[in-house]
C-alpha positions as CSV (number, residue, x, y, z in Angstrom):
1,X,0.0,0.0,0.0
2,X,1.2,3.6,-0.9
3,X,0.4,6.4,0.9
4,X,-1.6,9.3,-0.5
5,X,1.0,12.4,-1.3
6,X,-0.5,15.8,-3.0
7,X,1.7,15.7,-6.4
8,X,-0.6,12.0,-7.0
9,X,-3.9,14.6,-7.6
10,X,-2.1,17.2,-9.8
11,X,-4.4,19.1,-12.0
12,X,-4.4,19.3,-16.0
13,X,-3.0,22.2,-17.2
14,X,-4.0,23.9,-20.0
15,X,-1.9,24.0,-23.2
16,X,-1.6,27.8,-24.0
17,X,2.6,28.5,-24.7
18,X,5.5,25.8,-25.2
19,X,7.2,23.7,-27.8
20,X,5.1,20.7,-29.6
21,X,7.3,17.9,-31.3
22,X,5.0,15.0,-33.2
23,X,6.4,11.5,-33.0
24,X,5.4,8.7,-35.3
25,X,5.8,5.5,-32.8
26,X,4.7,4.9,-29.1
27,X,8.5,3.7,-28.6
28,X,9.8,6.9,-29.4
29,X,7.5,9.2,-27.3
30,X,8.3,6.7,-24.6
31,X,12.9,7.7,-25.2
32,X,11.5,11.1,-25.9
33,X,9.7,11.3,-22.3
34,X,13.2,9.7,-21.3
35,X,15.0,12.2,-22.1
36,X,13.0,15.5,-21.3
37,X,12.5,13.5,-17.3
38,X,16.6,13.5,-17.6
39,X,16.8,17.1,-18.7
40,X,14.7,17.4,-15.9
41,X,11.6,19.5,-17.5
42,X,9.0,20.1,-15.1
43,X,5.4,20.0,-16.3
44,X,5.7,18.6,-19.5
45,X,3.1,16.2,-20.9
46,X,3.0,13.4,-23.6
47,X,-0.1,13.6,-25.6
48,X,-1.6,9.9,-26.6
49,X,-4.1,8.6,-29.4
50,X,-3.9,5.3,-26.8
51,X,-2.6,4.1,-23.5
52,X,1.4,3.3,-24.1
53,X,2.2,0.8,-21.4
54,X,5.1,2.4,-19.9
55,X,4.7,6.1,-20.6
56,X,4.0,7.1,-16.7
57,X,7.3,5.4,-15.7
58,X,8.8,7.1,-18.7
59,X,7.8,10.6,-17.6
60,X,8.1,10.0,-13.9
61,X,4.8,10.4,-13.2
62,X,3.8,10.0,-9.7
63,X,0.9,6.7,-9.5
64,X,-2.7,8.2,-8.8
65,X,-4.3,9.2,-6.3
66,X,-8.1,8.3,-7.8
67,X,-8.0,5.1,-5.4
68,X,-7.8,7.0,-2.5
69,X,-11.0,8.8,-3.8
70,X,-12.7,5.3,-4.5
71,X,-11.5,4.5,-1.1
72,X,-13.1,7.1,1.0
73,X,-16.1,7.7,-0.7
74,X,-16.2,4.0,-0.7
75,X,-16.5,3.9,3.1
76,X,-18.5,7.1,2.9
77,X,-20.9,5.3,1.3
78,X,-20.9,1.7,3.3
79,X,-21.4,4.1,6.6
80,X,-24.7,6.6,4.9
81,X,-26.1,2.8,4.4
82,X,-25.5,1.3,7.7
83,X,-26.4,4.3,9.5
84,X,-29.4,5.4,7.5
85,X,-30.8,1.6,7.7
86,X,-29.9,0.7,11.6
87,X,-31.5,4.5,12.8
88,X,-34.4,4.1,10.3
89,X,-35.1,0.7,11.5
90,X,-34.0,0.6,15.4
91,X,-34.8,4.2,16.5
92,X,-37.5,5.9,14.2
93,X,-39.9,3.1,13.4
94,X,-39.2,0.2,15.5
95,X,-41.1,-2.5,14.1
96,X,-41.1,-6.1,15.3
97,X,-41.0,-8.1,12.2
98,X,-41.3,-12.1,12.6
99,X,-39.3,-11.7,16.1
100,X,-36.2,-10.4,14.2
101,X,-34.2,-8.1,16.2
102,X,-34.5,-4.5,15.7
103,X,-30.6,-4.4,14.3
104,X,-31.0,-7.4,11.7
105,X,-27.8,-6.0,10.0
106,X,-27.6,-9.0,7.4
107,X,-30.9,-7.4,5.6
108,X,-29.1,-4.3,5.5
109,X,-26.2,-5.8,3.2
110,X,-27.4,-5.6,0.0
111,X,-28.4,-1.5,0.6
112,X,-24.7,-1.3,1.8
113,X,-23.1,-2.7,-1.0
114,X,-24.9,-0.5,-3.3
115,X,-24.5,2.5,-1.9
116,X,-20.9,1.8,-1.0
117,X,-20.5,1.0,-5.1
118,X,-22.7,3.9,-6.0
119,X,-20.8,7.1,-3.9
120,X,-17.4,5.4,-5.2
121,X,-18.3,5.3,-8.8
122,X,-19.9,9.2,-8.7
123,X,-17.3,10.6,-6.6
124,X,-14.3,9.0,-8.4
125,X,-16.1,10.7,-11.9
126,X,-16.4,13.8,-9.9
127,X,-12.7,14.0,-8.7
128,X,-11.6,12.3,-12.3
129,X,-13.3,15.7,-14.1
130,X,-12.3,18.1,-11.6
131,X,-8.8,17.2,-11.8
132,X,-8.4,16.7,-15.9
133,X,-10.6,20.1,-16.1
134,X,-13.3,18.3,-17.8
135,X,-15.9,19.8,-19.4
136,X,-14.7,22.7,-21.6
137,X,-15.5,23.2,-24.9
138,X,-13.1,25.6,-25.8
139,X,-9.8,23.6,-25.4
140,X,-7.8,24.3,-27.7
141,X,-6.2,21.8,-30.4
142,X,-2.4,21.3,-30.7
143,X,-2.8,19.1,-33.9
144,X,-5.7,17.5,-35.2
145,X,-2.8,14.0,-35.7
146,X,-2.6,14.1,-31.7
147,X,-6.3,12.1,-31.7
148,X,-5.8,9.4,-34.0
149,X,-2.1,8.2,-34.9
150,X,0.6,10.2,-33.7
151,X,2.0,11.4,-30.2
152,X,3.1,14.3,-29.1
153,X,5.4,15.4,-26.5
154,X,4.3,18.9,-24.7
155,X,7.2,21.0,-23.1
156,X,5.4,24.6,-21.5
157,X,7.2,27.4,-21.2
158,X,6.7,27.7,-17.3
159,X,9.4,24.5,-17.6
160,X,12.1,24.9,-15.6
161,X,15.3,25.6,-18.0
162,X,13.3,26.5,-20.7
163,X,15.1,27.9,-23.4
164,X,13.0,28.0,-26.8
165,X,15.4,27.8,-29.0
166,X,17.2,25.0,-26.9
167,X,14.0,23.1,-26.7
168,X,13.3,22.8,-30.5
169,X,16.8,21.7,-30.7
170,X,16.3,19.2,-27.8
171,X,13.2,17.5,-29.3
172,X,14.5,17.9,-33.0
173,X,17.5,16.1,-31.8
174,X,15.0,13.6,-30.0
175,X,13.5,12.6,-33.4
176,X,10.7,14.8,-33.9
177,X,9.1,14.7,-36.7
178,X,7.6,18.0,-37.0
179,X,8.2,20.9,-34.3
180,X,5.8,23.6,-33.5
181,X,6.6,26.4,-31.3
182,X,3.0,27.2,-29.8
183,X,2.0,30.6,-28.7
184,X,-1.0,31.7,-27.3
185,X,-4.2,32.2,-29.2
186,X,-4.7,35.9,-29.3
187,X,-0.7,36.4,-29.8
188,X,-0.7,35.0,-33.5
């Protein structure tokens, strides 16, 4: 078990001033994310068409912290069922049912599971949107390639070390296929 550290729930950032490079194959975005973790850019960002096993690893990207929101909300849910059942049916309408006791907790169970299912789904969605700054229509589109065959490798300029002419260099030298330095939308 890992414990739950605040770099795990880092929040998208949005795409407005950097350096773009297009790769052609998940192997090289994977040496490319290499490389730009060694040159130690901070805040830089591979963009996929499709999960590349090994990417996070690649970028040094810290695991998760989603579970721990399944987790909680999780046991936030299992304790709204057993509470709202065992008060409903022990203190507010106490009804003697076949000589069952008041606290027949095995009846509860299928109520508990649910709602223990139920909050961790909606608030693992909820934290899942919040922190990837879904929705918003108006995000803006690096290159229309990015969605269906080729990967890109993001470096913004708030990277530490960044240098544009360097970084064009850097992920020319890196293989990239095409380079575009990015600026922001009313600055064209």
């Amino acid at each position: 078990m890992y414990l739950p550290k605040l770099e795990q729930f880092h929040k998208y950032k949005e795409m407005d001033e950097g350096v773009l490079g297009l790769f052609e194959t998940p192997e090289a975005i994977i040496h490319a994310a290499e490389k730009a973790k060694e040159k130690d850019y901070k805040g830089f960002d591979c963009i996929l068409p499709y999960p590349v096993h090994g990417i996070d690893e690649a970028m040094g990207t810290p695991r998760s912290g989603l579970p721990w929101v399944t987790f909680f909300a999780g046991i936030f849910g299992c304790t709204i069922g057993i509470l709202f059942q065992y008060l409903t049916h022990a203190h507010d309408w106490p009804l003697n049912i076949s000589g069952k006791s008041l606290n027949a907790w095995f009846a509860y169970v299928p109520i508990i599971f649910e709602l223990t299912v139920f909050s961790a789904g909606i608030y693992t969605v909820a934290a899942l949107c919040f922190l990837s700054g879904i929705p918003k229509a108006t995000r803006r589109i690096l290159h229309p390639d990015l969605t269906s065959h080729r990967f890109g490798l993001w470096i913004p300029k708030s990277a530490k070390g960044y240098n544009e002419s360097e970084v064009v260099s850097f992920v020319k030298g890196l293989g990239g296929s095409e380079v575009t330095v990015v600026k922001p939308e009313n600055q064209k």
